[in-house]
C-alpha positions as CSV (number, residue, x, y, z in Angstrom):
1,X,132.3,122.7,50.7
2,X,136.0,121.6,50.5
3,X,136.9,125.5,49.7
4,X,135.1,126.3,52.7
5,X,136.9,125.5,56.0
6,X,134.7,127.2,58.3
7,X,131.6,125.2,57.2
8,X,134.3,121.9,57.5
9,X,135.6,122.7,60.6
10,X,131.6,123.2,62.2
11,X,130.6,120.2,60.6
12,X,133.9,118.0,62.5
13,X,132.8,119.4,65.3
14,X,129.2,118.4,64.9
15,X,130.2,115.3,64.5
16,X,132.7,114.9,67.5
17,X,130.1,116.2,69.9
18,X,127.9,112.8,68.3
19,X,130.0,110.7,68.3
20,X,131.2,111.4,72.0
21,X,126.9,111.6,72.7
22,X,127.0,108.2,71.7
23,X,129.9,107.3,73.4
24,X,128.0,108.4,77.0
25,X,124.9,106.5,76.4
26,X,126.5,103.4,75.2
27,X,128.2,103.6,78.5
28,X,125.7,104.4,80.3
29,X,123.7,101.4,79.2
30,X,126.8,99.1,79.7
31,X,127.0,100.3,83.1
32,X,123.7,99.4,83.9
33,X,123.9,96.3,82.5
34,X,126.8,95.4,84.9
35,X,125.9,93.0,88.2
36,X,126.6,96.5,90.1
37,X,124.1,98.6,92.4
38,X,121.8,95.7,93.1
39,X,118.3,96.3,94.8
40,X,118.7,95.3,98.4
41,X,115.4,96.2,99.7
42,X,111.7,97.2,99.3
43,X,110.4,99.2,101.6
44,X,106.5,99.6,102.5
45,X,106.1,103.3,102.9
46,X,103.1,102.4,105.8
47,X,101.5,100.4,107.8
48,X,98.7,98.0,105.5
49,X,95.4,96.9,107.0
50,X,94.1,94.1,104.4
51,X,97.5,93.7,101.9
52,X,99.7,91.3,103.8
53,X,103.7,91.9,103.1
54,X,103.9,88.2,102.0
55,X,101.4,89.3,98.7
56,X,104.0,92.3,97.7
57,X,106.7,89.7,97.8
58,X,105.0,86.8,96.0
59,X,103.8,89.8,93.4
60,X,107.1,91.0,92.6
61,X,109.3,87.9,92.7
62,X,110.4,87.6,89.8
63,X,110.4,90.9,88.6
64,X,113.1,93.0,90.6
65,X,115.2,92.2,87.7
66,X,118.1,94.3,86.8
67,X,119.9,96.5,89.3
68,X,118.6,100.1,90.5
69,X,119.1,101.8,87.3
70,X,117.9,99.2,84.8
71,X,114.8,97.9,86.9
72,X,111.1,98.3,85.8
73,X,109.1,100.7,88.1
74,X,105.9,100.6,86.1
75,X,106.0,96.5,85.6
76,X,106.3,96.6,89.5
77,X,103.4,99.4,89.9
78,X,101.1,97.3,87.2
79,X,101.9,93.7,89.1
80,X,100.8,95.9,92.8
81,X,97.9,97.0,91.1
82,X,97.0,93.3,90.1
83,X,96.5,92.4,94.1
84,X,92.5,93.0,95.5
85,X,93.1,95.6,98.3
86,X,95.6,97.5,96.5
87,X,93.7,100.8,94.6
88,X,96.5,102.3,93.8
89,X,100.1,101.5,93.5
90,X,103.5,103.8,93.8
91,X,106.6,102.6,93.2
92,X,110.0,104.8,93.1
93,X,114.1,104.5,93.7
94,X,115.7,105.7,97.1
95,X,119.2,105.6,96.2
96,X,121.3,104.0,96.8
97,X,119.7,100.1,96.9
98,X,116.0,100.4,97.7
99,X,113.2,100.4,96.2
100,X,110.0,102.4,98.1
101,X,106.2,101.6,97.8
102,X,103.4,103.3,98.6
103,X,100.2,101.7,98.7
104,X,96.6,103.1,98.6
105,X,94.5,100.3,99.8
106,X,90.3,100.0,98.9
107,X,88.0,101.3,101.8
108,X,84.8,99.4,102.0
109,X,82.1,101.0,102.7
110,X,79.2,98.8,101.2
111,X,78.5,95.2,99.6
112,X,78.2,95.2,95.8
113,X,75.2,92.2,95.7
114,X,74.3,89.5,97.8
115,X,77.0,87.0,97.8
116,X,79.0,88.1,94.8
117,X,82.3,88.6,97.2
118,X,82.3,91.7,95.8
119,X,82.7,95.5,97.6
120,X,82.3,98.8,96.8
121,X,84.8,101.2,98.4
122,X,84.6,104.6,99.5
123,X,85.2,106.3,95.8
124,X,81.9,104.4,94.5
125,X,84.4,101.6,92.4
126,X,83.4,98.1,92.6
127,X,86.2,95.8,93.4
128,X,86.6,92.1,94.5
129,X,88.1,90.7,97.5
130,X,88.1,89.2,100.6
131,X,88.0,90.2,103.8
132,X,89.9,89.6,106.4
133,X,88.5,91.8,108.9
134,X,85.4,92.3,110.1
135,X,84.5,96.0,109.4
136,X,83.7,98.1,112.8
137,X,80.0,98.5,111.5
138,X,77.6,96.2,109.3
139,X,78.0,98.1,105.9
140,X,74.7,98.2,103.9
141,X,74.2,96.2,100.5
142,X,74.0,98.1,97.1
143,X,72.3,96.2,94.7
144,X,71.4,98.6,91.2
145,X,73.4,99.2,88.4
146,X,76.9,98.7,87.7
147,X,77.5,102.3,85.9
148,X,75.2,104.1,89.3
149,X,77.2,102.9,91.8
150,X,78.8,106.6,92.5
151,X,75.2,107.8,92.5
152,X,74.0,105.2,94.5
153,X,76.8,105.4,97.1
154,X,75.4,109.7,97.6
155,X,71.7,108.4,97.6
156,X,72.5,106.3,100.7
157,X,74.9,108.3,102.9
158,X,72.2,110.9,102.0
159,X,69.4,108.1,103.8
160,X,71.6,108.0,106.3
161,X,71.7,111.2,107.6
162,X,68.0,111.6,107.1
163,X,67.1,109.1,109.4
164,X,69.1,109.5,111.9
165,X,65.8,111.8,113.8
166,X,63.8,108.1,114.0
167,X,66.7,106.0,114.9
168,X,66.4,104.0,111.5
169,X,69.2,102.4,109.2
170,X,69.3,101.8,105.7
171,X,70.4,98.5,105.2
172,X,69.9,97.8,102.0
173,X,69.4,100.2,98.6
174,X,68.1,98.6,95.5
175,X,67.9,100.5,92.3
176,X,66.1,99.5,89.6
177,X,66.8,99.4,85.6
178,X,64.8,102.3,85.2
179,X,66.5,103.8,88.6
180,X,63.9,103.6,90.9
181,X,65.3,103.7,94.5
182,X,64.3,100.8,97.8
183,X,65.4,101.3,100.6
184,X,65.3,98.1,103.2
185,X,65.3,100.0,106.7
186,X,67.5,98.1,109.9
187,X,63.8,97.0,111.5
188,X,63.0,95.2,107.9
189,X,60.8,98.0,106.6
190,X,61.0,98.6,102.7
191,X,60.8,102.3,101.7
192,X,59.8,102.9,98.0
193,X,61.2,106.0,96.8
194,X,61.1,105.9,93.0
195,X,62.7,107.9,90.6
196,X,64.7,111.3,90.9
197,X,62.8,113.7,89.5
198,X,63.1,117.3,89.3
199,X,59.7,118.1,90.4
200,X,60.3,115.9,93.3
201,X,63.4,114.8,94.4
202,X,64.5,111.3,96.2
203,X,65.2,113.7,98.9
204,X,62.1,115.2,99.1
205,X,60.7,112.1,99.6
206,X,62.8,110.6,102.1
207,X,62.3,114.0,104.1
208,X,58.7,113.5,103.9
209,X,58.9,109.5,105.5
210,X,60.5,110.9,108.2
211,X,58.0,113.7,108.9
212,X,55.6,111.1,108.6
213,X,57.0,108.2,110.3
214,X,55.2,108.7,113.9
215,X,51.6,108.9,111.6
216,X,53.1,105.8,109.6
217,X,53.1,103.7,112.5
218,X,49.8,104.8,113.9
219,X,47.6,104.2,110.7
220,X,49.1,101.0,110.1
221,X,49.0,99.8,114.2
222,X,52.0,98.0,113.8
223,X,55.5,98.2,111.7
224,X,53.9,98.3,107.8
225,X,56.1,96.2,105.7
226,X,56.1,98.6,102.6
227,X,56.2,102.3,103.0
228,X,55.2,103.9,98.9
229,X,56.1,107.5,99.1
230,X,56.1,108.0,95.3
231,X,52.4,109.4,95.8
232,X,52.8,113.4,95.2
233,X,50.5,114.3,98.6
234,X,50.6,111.1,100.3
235,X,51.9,107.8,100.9
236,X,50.7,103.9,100.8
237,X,51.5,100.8,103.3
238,X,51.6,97.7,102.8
239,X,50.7,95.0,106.2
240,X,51.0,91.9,105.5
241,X,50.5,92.4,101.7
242,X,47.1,94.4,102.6
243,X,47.0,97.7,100.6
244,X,46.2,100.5,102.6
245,X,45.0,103.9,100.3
246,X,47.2,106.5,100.0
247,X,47.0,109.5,103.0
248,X,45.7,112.0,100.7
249,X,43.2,109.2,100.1
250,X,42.8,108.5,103.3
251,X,42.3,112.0,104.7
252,X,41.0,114.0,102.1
253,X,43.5,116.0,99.5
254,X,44.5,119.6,100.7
C-alpha cells in the first residue's frame, strides 16, 4: 500500500470525512445536552370533552425532561395513552419551544355489563372510565363476549334501525357463549333471536318481529314478556311465564 499513493491518499480522506462525521454528532449531542432551547409550553391541539387539562399535566410532570431536541415524544405519547378517555395520543415539536398534542378521546356509545364501570366506544373497544357527563341519550347495555364486542356493537345499531317502524328500543343485547342473541326492548319485552345462521339470518328474524308485532300483541292480549322468533315459520310468547305454541302451531303451517 505504501507504494501506492492514490489508494493512501483515498484512504486519508476516508478517514477525515469520519472523523469530522464524528466530530458533528458528538456535537450535536453536546448541544442538546446544554440547559438551551427549553420546552416552554404544551399546547392541546382542541377542545376535550371528558380529559380535563389538569390530567395531561399531572401525566407528564415529570417527564418533559430535556430540552426540545433531547425530549421523549413517545414516553409522552405512551404516559397520554395511560389516561381513560384518551384512545389515541399524538405528540410532536413546534419549534421553537412547544410541544403540541393531539388527543383522540373514546366515544361511548354503549355499557360493557351491568355495573362493571366499564364502556364500549364507538370502534367496538371496551375501555374503563368514568363519566363525567351524562350522555345526550340512555346508551344500551352489551353484555356477551369480550372478543364479539365489534359484532355485537353491528347487531344492535342494526336493531335499531329495524325497530324504528313500531317505536321500540333495544335496551339491552345479551349474547350468549354459544352466540345466541336477546334483545331487552325499551317497554321490557325480551326478544329471542338466536344464532346467526346462514339459512336464516339474525336479521331475518328481527324483520320478521316487526312484521309481526301488531299480531304479537293481539294473540297474547297484552305486552308478552318473551317474544322466541327462533322458530323457522313462527314464533312463541311467553305471559307471565305461560307458554303460548308457536304461530305456525297456532294457525296451521303453510
Amino acid at each position: 500500500m505504501w507504494n501506492r499513493p492514490q489508494l493512501m491518499k483515498d484512504v486519508a480522506d476516508l478517514l477525515y470525512v469520519a472523523g469530522a462525521a464524528a466530530l458533528l454528532v458528538a456535537a450535536a449531542v453536546w448541544v442538546a445536552r446544554l440547559p438551551l432551547f427549553p420546552i416552554r409550553d404544551v399546547v392541546v391541539m382542541h377542545e376535550l370533552r371528558e380529559v380535563r387539562r389538569a390530567e395531561i399535566e399531572r401525566s407528564l410532570a415529570g417527564k418533559l425532561r430535556g430540552n426540545f431536541f433531547s425530549i421523549n415524544l413517545d414516553a409522552l405519547r405512551q404516559s397520554l395513552e395511560q389516561l381513560p378517555w384518551v384512545r389515541r395520543a399524538d405528540v410532536r415539536r413546534q419549534w421553537p419551544a412547544s410541544i403540541e398534542v393531539s388527543i383522540e378521546e373514546h366515544v361511548p356509545v354503549a355499557f360493557w355489563g351491568v355495573a362493571t364501570g366499564q364502556l364500549v366506544n364507538s370502534h367496538g373497544e371496551i375501555f374503563t372510565a368514568g363519566m363525567t357527563t351524562l350522555p345526550a341519550e340512555a346508551m344500551p347495555v352489551l353484555l356477551g363476549p369480550t372478543g364479539f364486542v365489534p359484532e355485537m356493537l353491528g347487531y344492535y345499531q342494526q336493531a335499531v334501525e329495524l325497530l324504528k317502524p313500531i317505536g321500540r328500543i333495544p335496551r339491552t343485547l345479551n349474547v350468549s357463549p354459544r352466540l345466541a342473541l336477546q334483545l331487552k326492548l325499551d317497554d321490557g319485552m325480551i326478544v329471542e333471536l338466536g344464532r346467526q345462521q346462514a339459512k336464516a339470518p339474525v336479521r331475518e328474524r328481527l324483520e320478521r318481529f316487526v312484521e309481526h308485532y301488531p299480531s304479537v300483541l293481539t294473540a297474547a292480549r297484552r305486552r308478552p314478556d318473551v317474544v322466541d322468533m327462533r322458530y323457522p315459520k313462527g314464533f312463541a310468547l311467553r305471559v307471565n311465564a305461560l307458554a303460548v305454541a308457536p304461530e305456525s302451531e297456532r294457525k296451521g303451517k303453510p
